[in-house]
ZATILUM-620532 format. One record per residue (C-alpha): residue number from 1; residue in one letter; x negated, y, z. Coordinates in nm, 2 decimals. Layout:
<NUM,A,<X,Y,Z>>,
...
END
This chain:
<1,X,<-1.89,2.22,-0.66>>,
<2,X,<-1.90,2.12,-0.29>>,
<3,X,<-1.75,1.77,-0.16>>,
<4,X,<-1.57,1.77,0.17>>,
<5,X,<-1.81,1.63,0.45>>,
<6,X,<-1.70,1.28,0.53>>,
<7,X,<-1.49,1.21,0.82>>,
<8,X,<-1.52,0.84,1.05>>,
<9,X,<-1.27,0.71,1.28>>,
<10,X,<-1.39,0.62,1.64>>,
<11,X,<-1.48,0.29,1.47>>,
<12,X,<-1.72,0.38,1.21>>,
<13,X,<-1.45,0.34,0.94>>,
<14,X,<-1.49,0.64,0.69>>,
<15,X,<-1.13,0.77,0.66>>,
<16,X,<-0.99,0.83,0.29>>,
<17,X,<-0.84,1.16,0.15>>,
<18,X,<-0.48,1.10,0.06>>,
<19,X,<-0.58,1.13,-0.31>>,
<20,X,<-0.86,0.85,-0.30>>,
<21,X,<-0.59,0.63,-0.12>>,
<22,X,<-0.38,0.67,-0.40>>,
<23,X,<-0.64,0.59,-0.70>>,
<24,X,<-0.70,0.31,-0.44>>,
<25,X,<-0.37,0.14,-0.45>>,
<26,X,<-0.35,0.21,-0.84>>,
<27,X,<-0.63,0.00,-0.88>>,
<28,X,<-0.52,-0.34,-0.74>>,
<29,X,<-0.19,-0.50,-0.91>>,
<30,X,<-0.09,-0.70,-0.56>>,
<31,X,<0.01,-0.56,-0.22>>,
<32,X,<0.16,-0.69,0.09>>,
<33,X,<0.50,-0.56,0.17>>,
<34,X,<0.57,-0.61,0.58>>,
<35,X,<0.93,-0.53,0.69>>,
<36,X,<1.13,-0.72,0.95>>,
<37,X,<1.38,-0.98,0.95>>,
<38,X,<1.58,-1.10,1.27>>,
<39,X,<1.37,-0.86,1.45>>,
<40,X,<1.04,-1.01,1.36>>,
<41,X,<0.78,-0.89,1.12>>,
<42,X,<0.77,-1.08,0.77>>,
<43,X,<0.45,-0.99,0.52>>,
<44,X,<0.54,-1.07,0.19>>,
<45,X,<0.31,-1.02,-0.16>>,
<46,X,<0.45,-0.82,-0.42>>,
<47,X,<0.31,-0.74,-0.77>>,
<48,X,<0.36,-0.31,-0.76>>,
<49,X,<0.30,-0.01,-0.98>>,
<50,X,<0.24,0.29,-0.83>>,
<51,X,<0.45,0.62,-0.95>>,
<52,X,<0.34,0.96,-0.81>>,
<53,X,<0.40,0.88,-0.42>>,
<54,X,<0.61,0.63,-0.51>>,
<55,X,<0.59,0.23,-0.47>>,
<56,X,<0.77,0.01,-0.74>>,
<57,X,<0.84,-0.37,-0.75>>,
<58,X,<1.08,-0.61,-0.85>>,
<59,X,<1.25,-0.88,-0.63>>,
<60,X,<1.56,-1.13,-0.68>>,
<61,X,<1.81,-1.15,-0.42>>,
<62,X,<1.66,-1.19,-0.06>>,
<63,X,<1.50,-1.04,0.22>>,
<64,X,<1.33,-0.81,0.05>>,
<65,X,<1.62,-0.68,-0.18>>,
<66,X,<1.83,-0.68,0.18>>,
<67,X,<1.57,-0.48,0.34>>,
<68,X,<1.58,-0.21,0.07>>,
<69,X,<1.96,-0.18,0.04>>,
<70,X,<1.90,-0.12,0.45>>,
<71,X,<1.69,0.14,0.39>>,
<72,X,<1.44,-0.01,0.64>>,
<73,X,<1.13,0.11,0.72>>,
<74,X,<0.87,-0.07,0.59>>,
<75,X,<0.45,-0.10,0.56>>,
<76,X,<0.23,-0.13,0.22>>,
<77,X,<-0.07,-0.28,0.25>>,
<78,X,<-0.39,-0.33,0.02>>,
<79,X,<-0.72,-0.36,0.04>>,
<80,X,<-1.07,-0.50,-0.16>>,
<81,X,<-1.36,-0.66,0.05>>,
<82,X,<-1.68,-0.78,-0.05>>,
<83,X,<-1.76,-1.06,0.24>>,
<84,X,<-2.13,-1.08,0.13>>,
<85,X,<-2.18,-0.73,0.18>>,
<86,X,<-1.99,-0.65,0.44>>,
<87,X,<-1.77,-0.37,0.29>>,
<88,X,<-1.48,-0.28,0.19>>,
<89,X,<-1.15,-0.10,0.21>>,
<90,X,<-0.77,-0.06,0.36>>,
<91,X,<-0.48,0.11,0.21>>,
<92,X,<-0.16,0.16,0.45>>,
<93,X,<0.18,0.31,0.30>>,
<94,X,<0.49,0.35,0.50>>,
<95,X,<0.85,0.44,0.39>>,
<96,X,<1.21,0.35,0.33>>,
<97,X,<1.27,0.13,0.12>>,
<98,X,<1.56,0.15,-0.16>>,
<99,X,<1.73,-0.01,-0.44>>,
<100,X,<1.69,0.15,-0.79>>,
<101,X,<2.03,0.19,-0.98>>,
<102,X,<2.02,-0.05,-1.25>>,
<103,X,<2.04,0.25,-1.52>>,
<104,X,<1.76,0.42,-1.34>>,
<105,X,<1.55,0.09,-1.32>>,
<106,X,<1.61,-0.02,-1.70>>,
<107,X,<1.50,0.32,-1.80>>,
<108,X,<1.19,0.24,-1.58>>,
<109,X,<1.15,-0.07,-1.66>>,
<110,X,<1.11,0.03,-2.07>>,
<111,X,<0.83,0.21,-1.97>>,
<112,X,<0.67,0.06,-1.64>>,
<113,X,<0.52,-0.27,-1.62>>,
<114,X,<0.70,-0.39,-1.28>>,
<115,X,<0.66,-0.79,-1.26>>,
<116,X,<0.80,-0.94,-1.00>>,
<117,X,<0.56,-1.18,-0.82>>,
<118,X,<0.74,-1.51,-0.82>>,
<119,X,<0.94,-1.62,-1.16>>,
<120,X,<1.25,-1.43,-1.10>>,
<121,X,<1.58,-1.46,-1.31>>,
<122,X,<1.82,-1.17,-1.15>>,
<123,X,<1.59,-0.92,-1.04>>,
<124,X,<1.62,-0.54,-0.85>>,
<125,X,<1.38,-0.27,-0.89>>,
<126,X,<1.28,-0.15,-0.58>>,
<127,X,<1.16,0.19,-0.45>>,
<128,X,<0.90,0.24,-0.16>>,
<129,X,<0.91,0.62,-0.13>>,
<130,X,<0.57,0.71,0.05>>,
<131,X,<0.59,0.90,0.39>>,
<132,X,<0.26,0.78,0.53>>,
<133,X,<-0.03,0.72,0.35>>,
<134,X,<-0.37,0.67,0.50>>,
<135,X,<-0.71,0.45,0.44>>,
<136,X,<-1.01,0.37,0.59>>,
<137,X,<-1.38,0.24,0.43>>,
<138,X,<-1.61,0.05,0.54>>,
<139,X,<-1.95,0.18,0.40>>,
<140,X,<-2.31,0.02,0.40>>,
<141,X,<-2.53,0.02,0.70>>,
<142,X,<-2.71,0.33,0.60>>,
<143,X,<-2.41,0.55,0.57>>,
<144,X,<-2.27,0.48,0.87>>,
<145,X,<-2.27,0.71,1.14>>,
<146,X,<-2.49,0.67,1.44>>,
<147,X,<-2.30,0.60,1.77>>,
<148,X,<-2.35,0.91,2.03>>,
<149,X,<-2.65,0.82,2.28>>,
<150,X,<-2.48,0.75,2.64>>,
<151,X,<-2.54,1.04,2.85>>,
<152,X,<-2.59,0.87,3.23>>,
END
């Protein structure tokens, strides 16, 4: 069995395979949702699970909850860097956003942890439905590709 060659942005950033991006964001409990409000971007943490291609989190009544009944596009963001060793990695997910019907999202709920991040009374389930999905790595020293020699 042969692995695919790996492939590096015009940074050095290794870029990830659509199915390493999702183990990735499986593996981390908290995200940062970013979706606008009055026209200006608002980044927001939310406790997720991730379902297939699909985002799920809870929220109470608020911008968040507004933005999905919308249907707004919105970014998904998560990531895990080691600051000593200088490396590391980005997820990025993008997609509408909606609200899960509340028979839908109880027969989630009974068999998907979604917590909402803050203590929440009246909460919503709330779907990120992935249309974009990419990732980048940064990888040690040594496995970094060497920048092309100028030619002049």
């Amino acid at each position: 069995m042969s692995s695919l060659p790996r492939q590096f942005d015009h940074s050095g950033l290794q870029i990830l395979a659509e199915q390493e991006c999702l183990d990735l964001l499986s593996s981390v409990p908290l995200g940062r949702l970013v979706f606008t409000r009055g026209g200006l971007p608002v980044i927001r943490l939310v406790n997720f699970v991730v379902d297939d291609r699909t985002l799920l989190f809870a929220t109470a009544d608020g911008d968040k909850y507004r933005a999905a009944e919308r249907g707004d596009v919105v970014a998904f963001e998560v990531d895990d860097v080691d600051l000593e060793r200088h490396l590391g990695w980005t997820v990025t997910a993008a997609g509408h956003l909606s609200v899960i019907d509340p028979d839908e999202a109880a027969l989630i709920l009974a068999a998907v942890p979604v917590r909402p991040w803050a203590p929440n009374r009246d909460r919503h389930l709330i779907r990120l439905a992935i249309e974009v999905l990419e990732g980048r790595r940064l990888v040690a020293w040594g496995e970094r590709p060497r920048p092309e020699a100028d030619a002049g």
